[in-house]
C-alpha positions as CSV (number, residue, x, y, z in Angstrom):
1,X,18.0,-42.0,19.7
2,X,16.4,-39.6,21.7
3,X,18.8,-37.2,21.3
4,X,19.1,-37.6,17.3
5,X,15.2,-36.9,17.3
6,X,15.8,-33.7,19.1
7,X,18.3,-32.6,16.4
8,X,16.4,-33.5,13.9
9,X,13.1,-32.0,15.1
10,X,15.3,-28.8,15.1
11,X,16.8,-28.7,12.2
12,X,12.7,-29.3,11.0
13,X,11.5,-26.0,12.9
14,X,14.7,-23.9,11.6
15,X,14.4,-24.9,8.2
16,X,10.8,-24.3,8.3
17,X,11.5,-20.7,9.9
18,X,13.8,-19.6,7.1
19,X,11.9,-20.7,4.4
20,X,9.0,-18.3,5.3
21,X,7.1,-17.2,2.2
22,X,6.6,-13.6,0.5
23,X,3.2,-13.2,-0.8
24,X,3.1,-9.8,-2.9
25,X,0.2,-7.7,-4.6
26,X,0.5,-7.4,-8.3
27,X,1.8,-4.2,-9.8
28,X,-0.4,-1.1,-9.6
29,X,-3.0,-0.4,-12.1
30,X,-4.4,2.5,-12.3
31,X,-8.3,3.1,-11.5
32,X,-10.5,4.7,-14.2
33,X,-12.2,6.8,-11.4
34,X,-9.2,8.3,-10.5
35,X,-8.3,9.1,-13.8
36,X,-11.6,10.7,-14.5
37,X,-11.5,12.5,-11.3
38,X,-7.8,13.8,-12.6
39,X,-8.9,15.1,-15.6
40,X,-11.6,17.2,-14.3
41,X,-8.9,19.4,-12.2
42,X,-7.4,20.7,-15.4
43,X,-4.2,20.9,-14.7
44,X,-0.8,19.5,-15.0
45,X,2.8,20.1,-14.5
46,X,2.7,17.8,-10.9
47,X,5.7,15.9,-9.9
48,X,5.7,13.3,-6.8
49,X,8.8,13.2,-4.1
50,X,9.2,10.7,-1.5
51,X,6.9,8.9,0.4
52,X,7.8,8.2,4.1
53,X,6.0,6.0,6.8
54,X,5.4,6.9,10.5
55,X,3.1,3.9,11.2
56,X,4.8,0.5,12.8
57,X,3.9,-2.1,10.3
58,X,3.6,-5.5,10.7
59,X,3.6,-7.3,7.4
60,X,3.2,-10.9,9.2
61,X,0.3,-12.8,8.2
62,X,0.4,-15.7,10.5
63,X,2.9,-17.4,13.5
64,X,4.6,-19.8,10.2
65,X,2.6,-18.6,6.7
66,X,4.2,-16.1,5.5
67,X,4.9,-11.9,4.9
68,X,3.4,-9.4,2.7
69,X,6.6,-8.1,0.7
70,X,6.1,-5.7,-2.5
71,X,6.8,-6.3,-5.9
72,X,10.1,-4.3,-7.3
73,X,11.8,-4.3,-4.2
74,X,9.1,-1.1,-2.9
75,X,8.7,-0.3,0.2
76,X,5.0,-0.1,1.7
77,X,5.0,3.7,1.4
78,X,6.8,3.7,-2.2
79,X,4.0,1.3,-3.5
80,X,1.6,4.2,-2.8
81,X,4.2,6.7,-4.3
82,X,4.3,4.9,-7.3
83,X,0.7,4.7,-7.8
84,X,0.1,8.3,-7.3
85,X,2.6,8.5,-10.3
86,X,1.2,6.2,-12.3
87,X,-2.4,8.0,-11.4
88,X,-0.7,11.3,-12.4
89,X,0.7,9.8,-15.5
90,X,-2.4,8.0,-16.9
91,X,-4.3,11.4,-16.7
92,X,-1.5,13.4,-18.7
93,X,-0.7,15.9,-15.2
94,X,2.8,13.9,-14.4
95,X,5.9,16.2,-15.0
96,X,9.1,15.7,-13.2
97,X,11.6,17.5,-15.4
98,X,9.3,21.3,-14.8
99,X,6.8,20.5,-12.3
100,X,4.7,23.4,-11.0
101,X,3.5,21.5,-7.9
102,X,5.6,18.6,-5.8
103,X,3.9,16.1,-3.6
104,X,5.2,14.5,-0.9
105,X,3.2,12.3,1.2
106,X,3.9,10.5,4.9
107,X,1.8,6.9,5.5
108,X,0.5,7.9,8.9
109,X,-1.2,4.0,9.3
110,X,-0.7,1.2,7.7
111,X,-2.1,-2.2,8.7
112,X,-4.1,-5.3,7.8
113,X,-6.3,-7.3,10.4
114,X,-8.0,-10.5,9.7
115,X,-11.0,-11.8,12.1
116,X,-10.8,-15.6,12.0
117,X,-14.5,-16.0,13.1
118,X,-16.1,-14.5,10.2
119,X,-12.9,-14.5,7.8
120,X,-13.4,-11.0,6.7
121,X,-9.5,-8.8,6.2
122,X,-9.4,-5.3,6.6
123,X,-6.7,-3.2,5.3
124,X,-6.4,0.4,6.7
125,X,-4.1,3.1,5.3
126,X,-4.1,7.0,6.4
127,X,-1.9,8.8,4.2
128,X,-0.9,12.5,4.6
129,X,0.0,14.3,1.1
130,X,1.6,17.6,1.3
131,X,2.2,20.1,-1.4
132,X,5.3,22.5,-2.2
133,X,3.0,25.3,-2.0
134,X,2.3,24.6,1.6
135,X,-1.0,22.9,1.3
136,X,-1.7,19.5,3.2
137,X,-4.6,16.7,3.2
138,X,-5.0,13.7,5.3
139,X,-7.6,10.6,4.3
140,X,-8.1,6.9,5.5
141,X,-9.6,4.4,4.1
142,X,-11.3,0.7,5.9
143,X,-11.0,-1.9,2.8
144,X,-12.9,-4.6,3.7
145,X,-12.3,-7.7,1.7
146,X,-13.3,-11.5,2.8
147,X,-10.5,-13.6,3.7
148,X,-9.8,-16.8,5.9
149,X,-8.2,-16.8,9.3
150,X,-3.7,-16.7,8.4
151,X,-3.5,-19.9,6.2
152,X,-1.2,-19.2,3.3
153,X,-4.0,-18.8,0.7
154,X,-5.0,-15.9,3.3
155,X,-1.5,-14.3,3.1
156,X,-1.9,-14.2,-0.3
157,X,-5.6,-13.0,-0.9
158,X,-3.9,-10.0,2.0
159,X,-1.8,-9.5,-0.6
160,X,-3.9,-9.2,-3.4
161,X,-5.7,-7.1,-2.2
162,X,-3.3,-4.0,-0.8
163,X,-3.4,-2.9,-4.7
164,X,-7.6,-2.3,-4.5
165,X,-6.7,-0.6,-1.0
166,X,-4.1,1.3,-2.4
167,X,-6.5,2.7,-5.5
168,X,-9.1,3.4,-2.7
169,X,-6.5,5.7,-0.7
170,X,-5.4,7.7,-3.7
171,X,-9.2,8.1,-4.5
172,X,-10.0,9.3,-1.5
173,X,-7.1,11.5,-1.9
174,X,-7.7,13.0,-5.6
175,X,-11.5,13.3,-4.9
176,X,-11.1,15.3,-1.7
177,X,-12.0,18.5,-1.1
178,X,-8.7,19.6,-0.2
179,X,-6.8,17.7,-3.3
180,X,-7.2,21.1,-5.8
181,X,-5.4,23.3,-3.6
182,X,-2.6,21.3,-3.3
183,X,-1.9,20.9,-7.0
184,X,-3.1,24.5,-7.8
185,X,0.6,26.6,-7.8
């Protein structure tokens, strides 16, 4: 008897182990900011290359709730690429068949912390883009967003909210300083 609850208390932990849930963001949308912001720079002709990451992520949310995937199959970094071209896009400046400008951009951090005393999630992302004309720019962002302390609910509100993060990066990014230079041939 004793041995058959053993088993069976296994077979309870494995099967619990390999059913471990995938919470994912909803598909970009693009900001209104950052299209207003676009459209002020007045000029077009931008393509976007690949996105890399340097950071060590863990997308973990909890010992058994779950992991933070992204929809489409995306990577992390691609998530960001593809919202950069849907930014591009929205504001009339994407052109990948005679692009004037490339960017290419490296995800220098990337993680999510949740404080279970005062259930408040941060996500924090430092993205590098560079530019084919040599120019480069770095920003991070803090997105603080309330949350609860790694229940699956939690995993899925960290989800959620890696899209809003994501908007805030590429704001930062297109608002910068630095951001005309780089898509200025």
């Amino acid at each position: 008897m004793m041995k058959r609850n053993i088993v069976l208390m296994l077979a309870f932990v494995l099967s619990a182990c390999s059913s471990m849930l995938t919470y994912v963001p909803p598909h970009y949308s693009v900001a209104a900011d950052n299209t207003m912001a676009l459209k002020k720079l007045g000029v077009g002709n931008i393509d976007v290359g690949l996105f890399t990451q340097t950071a060590e992520f863990d997308n973990n949310c909890g010992i058994t709730a779950g992991v933070v995937g992204m929809p489409d199959n995306l990577s992390f970094e691609g998530y960001i690429q593809k919202g950069l071209v849907d930014e591009l896009k929205f504001a009339g400046m994407f052109d990948d068949a005679t692009p004037k400008i490339t960017l290419t951009g490296i995800v220098e951090q990337l993680s999510f912390f949740s404080r279970r005393n005062i259930y408040t999630s941060t996500w924090n992302i430092g993205v590098r883009l560079n530019s084919s004309n040599g120019k480069s720019v770095h920003v991070t962002v803090q997105y603080n967003f309330d949350a609860g302390a790694f229940s699956q609910a939690d995993c899925q509100k960290i989800a959620d909210y890696y899209m809003p993060a994501v908007q805030k990066i590429l704001g930062k990014l297109i608002t910068s300083p630095e951001f005309q230079s780089l898509v200025t041939p």
